[in-house]
C-alpha positions as CSV (number, residue, x, y, z in Angstrom):
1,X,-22.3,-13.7,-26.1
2,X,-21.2,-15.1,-22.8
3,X,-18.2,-16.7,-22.7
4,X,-16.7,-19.5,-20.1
5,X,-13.0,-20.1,-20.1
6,X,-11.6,-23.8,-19.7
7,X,-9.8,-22.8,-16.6
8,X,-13.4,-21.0,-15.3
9,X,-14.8,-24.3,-15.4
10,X,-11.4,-26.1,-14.1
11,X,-11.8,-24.0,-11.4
12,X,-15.4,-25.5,-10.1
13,X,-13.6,-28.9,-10.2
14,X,-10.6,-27.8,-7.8
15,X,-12.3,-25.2,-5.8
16,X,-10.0,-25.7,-2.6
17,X,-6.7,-26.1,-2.7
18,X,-4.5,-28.9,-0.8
19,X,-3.2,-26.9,2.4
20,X,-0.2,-28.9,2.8
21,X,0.9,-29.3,-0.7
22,X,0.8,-25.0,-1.0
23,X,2.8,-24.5,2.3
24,X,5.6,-26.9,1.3
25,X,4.3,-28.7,4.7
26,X,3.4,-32.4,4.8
27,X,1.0,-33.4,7.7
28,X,0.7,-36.7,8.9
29,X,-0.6,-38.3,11.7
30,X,0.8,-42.0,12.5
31,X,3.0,-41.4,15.7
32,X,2.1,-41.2,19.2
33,X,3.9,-37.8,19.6
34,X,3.7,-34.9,17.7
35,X,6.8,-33.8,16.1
36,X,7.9,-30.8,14.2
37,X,11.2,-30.9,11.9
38,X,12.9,-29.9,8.8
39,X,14.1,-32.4,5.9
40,X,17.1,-32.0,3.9
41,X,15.1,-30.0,1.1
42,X,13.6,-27.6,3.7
43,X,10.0,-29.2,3.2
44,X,8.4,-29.3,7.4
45,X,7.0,-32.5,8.1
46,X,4.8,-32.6,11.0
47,X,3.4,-35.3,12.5
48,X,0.2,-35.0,15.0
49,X,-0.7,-37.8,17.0
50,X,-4.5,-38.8,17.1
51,X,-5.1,-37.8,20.5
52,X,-3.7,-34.5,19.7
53,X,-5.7,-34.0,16.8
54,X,-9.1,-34.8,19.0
55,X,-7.8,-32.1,21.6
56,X,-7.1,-29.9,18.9
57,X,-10.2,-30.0,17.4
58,X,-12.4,-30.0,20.3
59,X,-10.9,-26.8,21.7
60,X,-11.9,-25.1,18.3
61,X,-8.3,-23.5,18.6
62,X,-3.9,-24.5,18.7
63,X,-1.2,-22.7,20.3
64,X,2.5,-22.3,18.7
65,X,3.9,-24.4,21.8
66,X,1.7,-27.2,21.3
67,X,4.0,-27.7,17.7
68,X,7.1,-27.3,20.5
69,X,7.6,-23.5,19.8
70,X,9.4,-22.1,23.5
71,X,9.1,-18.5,23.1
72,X,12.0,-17.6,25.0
73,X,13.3,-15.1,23.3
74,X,16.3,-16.9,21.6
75,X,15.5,-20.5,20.0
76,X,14.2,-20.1,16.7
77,X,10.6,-20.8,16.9
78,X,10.0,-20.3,13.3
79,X,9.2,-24.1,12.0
80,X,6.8,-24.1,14.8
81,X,5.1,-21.1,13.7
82,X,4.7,-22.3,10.6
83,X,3.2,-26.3,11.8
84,X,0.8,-24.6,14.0
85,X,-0.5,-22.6,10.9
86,X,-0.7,-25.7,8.5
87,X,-2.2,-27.3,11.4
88,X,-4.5,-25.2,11.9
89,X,-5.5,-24.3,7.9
90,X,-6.3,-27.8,7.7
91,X,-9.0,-28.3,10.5
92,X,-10.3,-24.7,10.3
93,X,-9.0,-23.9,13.6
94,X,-8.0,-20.5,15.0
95,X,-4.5,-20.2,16.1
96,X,-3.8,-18.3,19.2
97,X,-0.3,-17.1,20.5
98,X,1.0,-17.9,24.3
99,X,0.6,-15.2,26.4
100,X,3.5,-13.9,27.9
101,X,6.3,-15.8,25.0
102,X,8.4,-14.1,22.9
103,X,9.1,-16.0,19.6
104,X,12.2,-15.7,18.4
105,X,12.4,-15.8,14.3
106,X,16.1,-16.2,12.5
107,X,17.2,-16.2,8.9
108,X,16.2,-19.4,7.9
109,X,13.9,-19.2,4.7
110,X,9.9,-20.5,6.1
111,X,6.7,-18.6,6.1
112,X,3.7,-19.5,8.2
113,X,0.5,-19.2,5.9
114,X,-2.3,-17.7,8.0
115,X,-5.6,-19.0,6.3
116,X,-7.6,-18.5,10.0
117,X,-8.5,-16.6,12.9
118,X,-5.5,-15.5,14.1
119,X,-4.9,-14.4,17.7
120,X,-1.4,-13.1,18.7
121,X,-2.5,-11.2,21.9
122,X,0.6,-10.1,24.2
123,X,2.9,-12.1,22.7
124,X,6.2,-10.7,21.1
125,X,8.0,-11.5,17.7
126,X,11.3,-11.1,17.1
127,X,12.3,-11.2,13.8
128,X,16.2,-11.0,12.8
129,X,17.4,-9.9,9.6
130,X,20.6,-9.5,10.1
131,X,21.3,-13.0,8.5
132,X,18.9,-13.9,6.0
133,X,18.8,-16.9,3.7
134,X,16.5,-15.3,1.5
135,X,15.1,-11.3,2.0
136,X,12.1,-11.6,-0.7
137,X,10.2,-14.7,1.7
138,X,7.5,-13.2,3.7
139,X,7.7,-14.4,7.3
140,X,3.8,-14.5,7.4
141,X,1.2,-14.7,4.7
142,X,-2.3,-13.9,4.9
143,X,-3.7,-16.3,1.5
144,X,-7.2,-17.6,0.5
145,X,-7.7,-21.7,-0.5
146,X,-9.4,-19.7,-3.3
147,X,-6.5,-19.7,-6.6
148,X,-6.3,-17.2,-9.2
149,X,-7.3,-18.6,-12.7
150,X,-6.7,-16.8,-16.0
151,X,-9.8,-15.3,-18.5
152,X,-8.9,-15.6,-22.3
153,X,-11.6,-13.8,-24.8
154,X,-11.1,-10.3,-23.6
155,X,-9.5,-8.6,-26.2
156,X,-10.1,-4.7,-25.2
157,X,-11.7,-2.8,-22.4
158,X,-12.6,0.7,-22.3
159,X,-12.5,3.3,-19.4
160,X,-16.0,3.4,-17.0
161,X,-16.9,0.3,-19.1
162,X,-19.7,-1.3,-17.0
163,X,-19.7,-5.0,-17.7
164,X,-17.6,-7.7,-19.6
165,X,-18.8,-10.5,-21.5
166,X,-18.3,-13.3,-18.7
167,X,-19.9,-15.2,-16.1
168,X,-17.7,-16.1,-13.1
169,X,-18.0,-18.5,-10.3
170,X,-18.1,-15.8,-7.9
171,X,-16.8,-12.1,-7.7
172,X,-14.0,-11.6,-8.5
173,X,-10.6,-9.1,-8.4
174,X,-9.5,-8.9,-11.8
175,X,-6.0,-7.5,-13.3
176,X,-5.5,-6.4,-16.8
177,X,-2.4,-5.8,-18.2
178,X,-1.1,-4.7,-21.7
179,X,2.3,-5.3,-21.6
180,X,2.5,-3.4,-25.5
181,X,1.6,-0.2,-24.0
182,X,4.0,1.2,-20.9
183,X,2.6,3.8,-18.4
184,X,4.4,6.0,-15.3
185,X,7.6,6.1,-17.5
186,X,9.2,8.0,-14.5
187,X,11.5,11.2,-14.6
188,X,14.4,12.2,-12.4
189,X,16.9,11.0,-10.3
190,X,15.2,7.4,-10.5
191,X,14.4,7.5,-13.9
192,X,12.9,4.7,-15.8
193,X,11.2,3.2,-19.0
194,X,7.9,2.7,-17.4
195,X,5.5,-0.3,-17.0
196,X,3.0,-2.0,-18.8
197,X,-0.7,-0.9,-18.8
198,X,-2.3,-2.3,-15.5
199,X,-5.6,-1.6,-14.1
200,X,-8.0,-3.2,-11.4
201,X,-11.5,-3.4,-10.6
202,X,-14.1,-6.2,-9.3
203,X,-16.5,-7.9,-11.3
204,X,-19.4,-10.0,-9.8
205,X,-19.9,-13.3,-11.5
206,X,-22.2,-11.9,-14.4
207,X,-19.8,-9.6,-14.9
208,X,-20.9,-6.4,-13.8
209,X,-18.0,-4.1,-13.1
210,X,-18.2,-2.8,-9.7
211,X,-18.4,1.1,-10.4
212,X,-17.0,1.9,-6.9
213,X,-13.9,1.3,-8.4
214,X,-14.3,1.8,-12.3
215,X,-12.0,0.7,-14.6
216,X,-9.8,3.8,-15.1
217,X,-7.8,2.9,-18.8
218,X,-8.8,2.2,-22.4
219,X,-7.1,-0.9,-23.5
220,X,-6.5,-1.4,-27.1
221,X,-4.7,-4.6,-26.5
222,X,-4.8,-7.1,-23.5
223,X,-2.0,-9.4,-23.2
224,X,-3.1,-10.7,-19.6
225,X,-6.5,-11.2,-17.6
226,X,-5.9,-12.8,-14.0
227,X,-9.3,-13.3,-11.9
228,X,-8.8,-13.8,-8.1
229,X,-11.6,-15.3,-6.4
230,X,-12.8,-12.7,-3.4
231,X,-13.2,-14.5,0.0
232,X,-16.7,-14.2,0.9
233,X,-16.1,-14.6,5.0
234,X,-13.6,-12.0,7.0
235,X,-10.7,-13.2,8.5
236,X,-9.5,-11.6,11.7
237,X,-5.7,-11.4,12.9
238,X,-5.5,-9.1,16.2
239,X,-2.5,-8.0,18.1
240,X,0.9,-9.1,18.7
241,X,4.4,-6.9,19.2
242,X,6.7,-7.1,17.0
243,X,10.2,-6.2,16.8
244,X,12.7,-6.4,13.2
245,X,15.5,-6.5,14.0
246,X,17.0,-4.9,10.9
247,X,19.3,-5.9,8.2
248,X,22.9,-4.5,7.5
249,X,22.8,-5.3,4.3
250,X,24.4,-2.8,1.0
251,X,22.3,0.5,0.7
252,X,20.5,-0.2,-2.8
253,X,17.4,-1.2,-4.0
254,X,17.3,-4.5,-2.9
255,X,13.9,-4.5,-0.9
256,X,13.4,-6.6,1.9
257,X,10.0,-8.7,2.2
258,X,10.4,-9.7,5.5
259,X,7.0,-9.1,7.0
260,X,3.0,-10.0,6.9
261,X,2.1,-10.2,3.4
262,X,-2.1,-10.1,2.7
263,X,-3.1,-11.8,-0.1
264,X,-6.5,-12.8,0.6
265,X,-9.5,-10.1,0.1
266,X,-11.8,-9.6,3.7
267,X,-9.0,-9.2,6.2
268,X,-9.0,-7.1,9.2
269,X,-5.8,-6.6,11.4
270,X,-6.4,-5.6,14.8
271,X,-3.9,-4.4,17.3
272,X,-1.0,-5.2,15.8
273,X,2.3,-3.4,17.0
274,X,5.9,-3.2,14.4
275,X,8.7,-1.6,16.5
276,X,12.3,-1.6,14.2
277,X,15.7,-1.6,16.3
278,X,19.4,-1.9,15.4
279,X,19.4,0.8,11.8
280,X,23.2,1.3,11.3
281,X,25.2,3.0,8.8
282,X,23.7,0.8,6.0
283,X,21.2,-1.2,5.3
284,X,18.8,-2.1,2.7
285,X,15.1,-0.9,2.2
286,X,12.1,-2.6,3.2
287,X,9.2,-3.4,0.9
288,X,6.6,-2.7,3.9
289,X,6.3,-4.6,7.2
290,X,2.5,-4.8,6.5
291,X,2.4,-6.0,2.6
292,X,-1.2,-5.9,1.1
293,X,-1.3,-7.0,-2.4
294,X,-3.5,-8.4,-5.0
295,X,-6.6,-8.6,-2.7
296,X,-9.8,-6.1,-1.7
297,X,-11.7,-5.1,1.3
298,X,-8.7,-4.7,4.0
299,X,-8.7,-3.3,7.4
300,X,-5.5,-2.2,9.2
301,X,-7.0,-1.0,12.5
302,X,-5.5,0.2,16.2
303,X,-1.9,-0.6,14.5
304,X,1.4,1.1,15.4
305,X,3.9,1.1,12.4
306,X,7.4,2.4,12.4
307,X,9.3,4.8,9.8
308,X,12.3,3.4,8.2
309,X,15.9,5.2,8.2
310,X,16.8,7.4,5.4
311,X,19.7,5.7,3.6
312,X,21.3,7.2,0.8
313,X,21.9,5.0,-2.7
314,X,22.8,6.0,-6.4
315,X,19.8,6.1,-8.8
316,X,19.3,5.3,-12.2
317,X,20.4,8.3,-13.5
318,X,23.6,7.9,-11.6
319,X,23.3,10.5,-8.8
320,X,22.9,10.1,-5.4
321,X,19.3,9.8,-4.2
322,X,17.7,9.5,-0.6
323,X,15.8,5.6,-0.7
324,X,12.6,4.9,0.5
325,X,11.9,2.0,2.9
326,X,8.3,1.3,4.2
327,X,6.6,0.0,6.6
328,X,3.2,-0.3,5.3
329,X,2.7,-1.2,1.2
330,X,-0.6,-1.4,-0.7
331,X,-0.3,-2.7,-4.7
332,X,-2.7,-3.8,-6.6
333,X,-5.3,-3.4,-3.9
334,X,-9.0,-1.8,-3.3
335,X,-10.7,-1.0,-1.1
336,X,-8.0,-0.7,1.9
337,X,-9.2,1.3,5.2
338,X,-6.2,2.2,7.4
339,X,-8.5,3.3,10.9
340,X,-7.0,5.0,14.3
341,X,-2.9,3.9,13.3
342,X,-0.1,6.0,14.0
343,X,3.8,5.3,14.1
344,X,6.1,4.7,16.6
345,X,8.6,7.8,15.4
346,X,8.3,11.4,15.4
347,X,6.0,12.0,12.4
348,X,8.1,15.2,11.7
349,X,11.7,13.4,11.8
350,X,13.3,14.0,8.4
351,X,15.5,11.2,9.3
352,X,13.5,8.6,8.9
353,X,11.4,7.7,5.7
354,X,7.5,8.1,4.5
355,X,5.7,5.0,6.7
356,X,3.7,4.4,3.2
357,X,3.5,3.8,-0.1
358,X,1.4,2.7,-2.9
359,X,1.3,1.5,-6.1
360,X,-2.5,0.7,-9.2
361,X,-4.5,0.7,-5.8
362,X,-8.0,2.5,-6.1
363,X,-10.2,3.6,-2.8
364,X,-7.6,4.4,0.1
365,X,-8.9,5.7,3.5
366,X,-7.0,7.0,6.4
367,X,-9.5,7.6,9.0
368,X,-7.9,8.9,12.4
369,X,-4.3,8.2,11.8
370,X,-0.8,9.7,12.3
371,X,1.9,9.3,9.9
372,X,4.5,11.1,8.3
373,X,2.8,10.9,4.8
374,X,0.3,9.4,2.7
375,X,2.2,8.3,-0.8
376,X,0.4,7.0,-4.0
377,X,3.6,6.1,-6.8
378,X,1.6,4.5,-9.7
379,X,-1.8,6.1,-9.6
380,X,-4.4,5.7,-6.7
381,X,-8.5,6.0,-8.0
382,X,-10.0,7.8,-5.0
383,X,-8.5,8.5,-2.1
384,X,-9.7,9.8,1.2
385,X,-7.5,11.2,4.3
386,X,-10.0,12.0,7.6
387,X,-9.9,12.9,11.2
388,X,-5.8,12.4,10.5
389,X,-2.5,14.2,10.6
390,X,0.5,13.8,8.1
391,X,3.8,14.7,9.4
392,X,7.1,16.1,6.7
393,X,6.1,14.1,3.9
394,X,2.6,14.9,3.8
395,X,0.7,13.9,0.7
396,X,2.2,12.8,-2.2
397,X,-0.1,11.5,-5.2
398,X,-1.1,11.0,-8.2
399,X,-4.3,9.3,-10.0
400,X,-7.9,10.2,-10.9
401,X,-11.2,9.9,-9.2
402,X,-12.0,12.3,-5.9
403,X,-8.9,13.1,-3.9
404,X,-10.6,13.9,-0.6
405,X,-8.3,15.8,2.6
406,X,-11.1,16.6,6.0
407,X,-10.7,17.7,9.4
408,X,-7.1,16.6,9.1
409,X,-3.7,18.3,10.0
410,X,-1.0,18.6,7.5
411,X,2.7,19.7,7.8
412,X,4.5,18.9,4.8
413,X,5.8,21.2,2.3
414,X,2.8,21.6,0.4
415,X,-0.8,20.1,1.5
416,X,-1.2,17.9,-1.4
417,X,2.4,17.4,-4.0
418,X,1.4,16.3,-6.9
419,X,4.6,13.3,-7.6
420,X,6.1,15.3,-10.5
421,X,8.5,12.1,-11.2
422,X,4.7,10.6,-12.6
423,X,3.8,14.0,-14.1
424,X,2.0,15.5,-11.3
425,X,-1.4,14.4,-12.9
426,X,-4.7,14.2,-11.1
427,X,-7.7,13.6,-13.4
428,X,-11.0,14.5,-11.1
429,X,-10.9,16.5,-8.3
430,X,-9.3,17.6,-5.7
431,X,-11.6,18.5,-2.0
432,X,-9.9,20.1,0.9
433,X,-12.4,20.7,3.9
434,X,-11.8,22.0,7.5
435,X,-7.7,21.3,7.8
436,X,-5.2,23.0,8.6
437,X,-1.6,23.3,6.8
438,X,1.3,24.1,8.4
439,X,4.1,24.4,5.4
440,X,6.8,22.3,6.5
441,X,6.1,21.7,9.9
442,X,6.8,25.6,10.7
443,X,9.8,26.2,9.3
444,X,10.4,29.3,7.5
445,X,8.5,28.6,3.8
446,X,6.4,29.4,1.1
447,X,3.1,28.1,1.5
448,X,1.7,26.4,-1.5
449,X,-1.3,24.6,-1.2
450,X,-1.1,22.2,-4.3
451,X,2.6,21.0,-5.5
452,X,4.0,19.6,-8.5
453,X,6.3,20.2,-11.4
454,X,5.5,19.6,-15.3
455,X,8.1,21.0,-17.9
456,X,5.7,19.4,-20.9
457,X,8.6,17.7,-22.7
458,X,8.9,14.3,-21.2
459,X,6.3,11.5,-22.4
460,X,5.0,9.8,-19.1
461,X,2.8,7.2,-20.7
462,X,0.0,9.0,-20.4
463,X,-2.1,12.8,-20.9
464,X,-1.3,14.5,-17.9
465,X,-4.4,16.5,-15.7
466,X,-4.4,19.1,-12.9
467,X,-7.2,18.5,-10.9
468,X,-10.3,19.7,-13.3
469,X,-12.0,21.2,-9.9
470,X,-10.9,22.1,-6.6
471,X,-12.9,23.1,-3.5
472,X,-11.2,24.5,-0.5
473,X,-13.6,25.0,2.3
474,X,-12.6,26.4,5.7
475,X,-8.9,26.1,5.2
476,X,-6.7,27.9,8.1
477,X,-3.2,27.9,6.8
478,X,-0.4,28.4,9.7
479,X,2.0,30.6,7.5
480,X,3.4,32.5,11.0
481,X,7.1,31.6,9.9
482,X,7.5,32.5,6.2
483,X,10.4,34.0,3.8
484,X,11.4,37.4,3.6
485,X,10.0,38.1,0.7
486,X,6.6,35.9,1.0
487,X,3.7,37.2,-0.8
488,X,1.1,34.9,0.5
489,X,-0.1,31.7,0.2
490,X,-0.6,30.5,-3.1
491,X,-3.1,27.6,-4.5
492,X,-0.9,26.4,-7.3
493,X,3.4,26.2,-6.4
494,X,5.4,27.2,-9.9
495,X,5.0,24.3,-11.3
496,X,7.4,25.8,-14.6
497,X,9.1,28.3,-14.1
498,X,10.1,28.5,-17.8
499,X,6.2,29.3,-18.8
500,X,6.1,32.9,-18.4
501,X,4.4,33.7,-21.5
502,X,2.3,32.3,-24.7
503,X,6.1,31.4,-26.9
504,X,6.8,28.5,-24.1
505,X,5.6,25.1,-26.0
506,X,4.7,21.7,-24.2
507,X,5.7,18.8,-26.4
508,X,2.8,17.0,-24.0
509,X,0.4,19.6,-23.2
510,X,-0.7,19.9,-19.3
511,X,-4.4,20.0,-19.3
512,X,-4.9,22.8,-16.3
513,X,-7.4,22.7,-13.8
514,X,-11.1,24.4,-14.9
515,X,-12.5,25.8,-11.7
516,X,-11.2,26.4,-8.0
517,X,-13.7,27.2,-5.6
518,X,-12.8,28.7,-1.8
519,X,-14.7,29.4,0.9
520,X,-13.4,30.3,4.3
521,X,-9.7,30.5,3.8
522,X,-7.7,32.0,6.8
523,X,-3.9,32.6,7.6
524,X,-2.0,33.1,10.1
525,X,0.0,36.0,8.5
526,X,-2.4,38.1,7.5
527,X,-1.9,38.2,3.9
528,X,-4.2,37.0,1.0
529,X,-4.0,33.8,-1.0
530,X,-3.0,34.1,-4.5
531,X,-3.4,31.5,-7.6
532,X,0.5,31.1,-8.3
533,X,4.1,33.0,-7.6
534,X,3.5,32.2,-11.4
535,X,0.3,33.6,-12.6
536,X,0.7,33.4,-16.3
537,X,0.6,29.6,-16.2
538,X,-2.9,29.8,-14.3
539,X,-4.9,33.1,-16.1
540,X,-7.5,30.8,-17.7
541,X,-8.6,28.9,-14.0
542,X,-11.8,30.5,-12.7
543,X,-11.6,30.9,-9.0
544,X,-14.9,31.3,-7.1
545,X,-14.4,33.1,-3.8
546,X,-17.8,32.6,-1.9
């Protein structure tokens, strides 16, 4: 039977949203001069005067100084930012940067919504954390007019199901939780009791499931069903340099949201440059300069990034642990292409943190980029690294679906670690074609090819998988510098050392990996690849050497 929710309906009725009520910005138009300030309670009042708003609108386009922004460097242009972009949300007007100005962005709490055409060309940003009234406000927000609305009559869901019982306004992003069930109940220094049961897929308005991203989790229970509307027209944000300057703040985990959060679904960013000066002693991480969340079908394109300093902090388990800090952060997200990007930093600097990270995301691409790693935390469902090269951190992951590493470079310890603090699961496969792997940048190592760590007697949440099959296909593996008493490369690191024979018992068996297949595998040393330094652990895998 198909089912319409009251706020399905509700949400024909109110389809867009009141631009100045959602950006705390009230626009008026009475004076004879526009004006930009600040009341009492922080709410921006800005006042356009009618010519203005002719000009404006016959130009198709605003600037930043025609809200009084001066872009020299040191008044805060911040409110003015912000006008321009209420401005400009209202009339459906593109907003284009000065060329040549450098805006100048301070502590205060505001964040400009971006909800058009965004052009911020040559112009610079700076944006100073080192006094912040509040870290967690994004400085820019890329949002829809389109609000999220709740479903109620699903009751369960079941993995690769192909439809649900609704019909929609539109297609839609929809998140599922169980919040009775807790997955990625983590292990180690930064230990945890997990989270509840989340997945993410898009459903078109009758409520077909779109099977490029299937549903990945059988759901007993659902305690929670949010629908987000997917913009239907791209929105395009190019260029722009700019510069944090970075916070001093306590080293613990107390991330800093000071960036370009994307919320809206068809967004491509162009072009854009994120330098970081002024990392001291301390200093507190950063949730990701470029923040894509709760959206599909992003673009990050000709974009420079910059790894984060390596602070040190005390985990949950009470011991020290190095903190990571990113630059770029994808949860919740499909669909997310990151095309011809690199960082500003030496990708092999161990000083400085992984660029990325990701967390229920499904369909990730790197196509022609170079960073210091590629990092899925809370699952990724199919993910795809191209024409790229990964620097010391290489690629860390785990999830299901097709993991996919081509005619890419990697120099991290292993060429694909499997997180071990999630259970080093991967339930698909695993393809590895034409790359090379240099272990550890060429320092003196064991070369495995596929990392990870599974004792069997911790409860992650879940059944944990090696890859079911893995194809390795003209692999050339730069082993030149390697331990004294190296015995080759091997497919599979130790991932127990304790499992040397049948009396070793998982609690939570590891479901091992069926098949490997190779074809063309080369090293530098000379010597042969072999399955595992522990072979016991691996004597059921067929390999198929072709």
């Amino acid at each position: 039977m198909i089912k319409y929710s009251f706020l399905t309906i509700f949400f024909f009725s109110c389809l867009f949203l009141a631009y100045g009520q959602a950006e705390n910005v009230i626009i008026t138009s009475k004076k004879k001069k526009t004006q930009v300030k600040a009341d009492k309670n922080g709410k921006l009042l800005v006042n356009v005067s009618p010519k203005d708003v002719l000009e404006f609108k016959a130009h198709g386009w605003v600037r930043y100084s025609d809200f009084g922004a001066t872009g020299d460097g040191k008044t805060n242009d911040m409110n003015a930012i912000a006008a321009t972009h209420a401005f400009a949300n209202l009339h459906g007007l593109m907003v284009k940067a000065d060329e040549g100005y450098t805006y100048y962005i301070g502590g205060r709490e505001r964040t400009a919504e971006i909800r058009t055409d965004t052009d911020f060309g040559t112009a610079s940003f700076i944006i100073d954390d080192t006094e912040v009234q509040n870290h967690r406000a994004s400085v820019f927000l890329v949002s829809s007019q389109l609000q999220p609305f709740k479903l109620d009559g699903i009751t369960s869901l079941r993995r690769n199901q192909e439809k649900i019982d609704f019909i929609l306004p539109q297609t839609c992003l929809i998140t599922v939780t169980n919040s009775n069930v807790k997955h990625y109940i983590r292990y180690g220094l930064n230990q945890d009791n997990g989270s509840q049961q989340t997945d993410i897929f898009v459903v078109d308005k009758n409520g077909n499931v779109d099977l490029d991203a299937p549903i990945i989790w059988d759901f007993e229970q659902i305690t929670k069903v949010t629908a987000i509307p997917l913009d239907t027209t791209t929105l395009n944000i190019r260029g722009g340099r700019f510069t944090t300057i970075a916070n001093k703040a306590e080293s613990k985990y107390n991330y800093y949201s000071r960036n370009i959060a994307v919320t809206r679904s068809n967004v491509v960013i162009d072009g854009l440059e994120h330098h970081v000066i002024g990392e001291g002693d301390q200093g507190a991480p950063y949730g990701g300069f470029i923040n894509i969340r709760d959206c599909a079908y992003v673009r990050v394109k000709n974009t420079i990034l910059t790894g984060r300093k390596t602070y040190r902090t005390i985990g949950s388990a009470g011991k020290p642990v190095s903190m990571g800090s990113y630059d770029l952060l994808v949860n919740r997200a499909l669909n997310v292409t990151l095309e011809n990007c690199g960082q500003t930093n030496d990708i092999n600097d161990n000083t400085y943190w992984g660029v990325m990270s990701s967390n229920y995301s499904k369909n990730l691409v790197y196509d022609h980029c170079t960073f210091s790693r590629f990092d899925a935390h809370k699952g990724v469902a199919n993910a795809t690294i191209r024409n790229s090269t990964l620097g010391h951190m290489g690629i860390n992951a785990i999830g299901s679906g097709v993991l996919t590493v081509e005619n890419s470079t990697i120099r991290g310890r292993t060429l694909i670690n499997l997180r071990e603090d999630y259970g080093s699961t991967w339930q698909g496969e695993v393809v590895i074609r034409n790359c090379v792997f240099v272990p550890e940048g060429g320092k003196p190592s064991s070369a495995n090819i596929i990392g990870g760590s599974y004792s069997g007697q911790h409860n992650f949440g879940y059944t944990c998988y090696m890859p079911e099959k893995i194809t390795i296909e003209n692999l050339h593996i730069d082993d030149t510098n390697h331990k004294e008493d190296y015995q080759g490369p091997a497919i599979f690191k130790d991932f127990n050392e304790e499992m040397t024979d049948d009396s070793y018992k998982e609690e939570f068996p590891y479901i091992r990996t069926n098949e490997i297949i190779l074809k063309n595998v080369t090293t530098a040393s000379g010597k042969d690849l072999i399955i595992s330094s522990n072979p016991f652990m691996f004597k059921d895998v067929k390999v198929t050497t072709y």
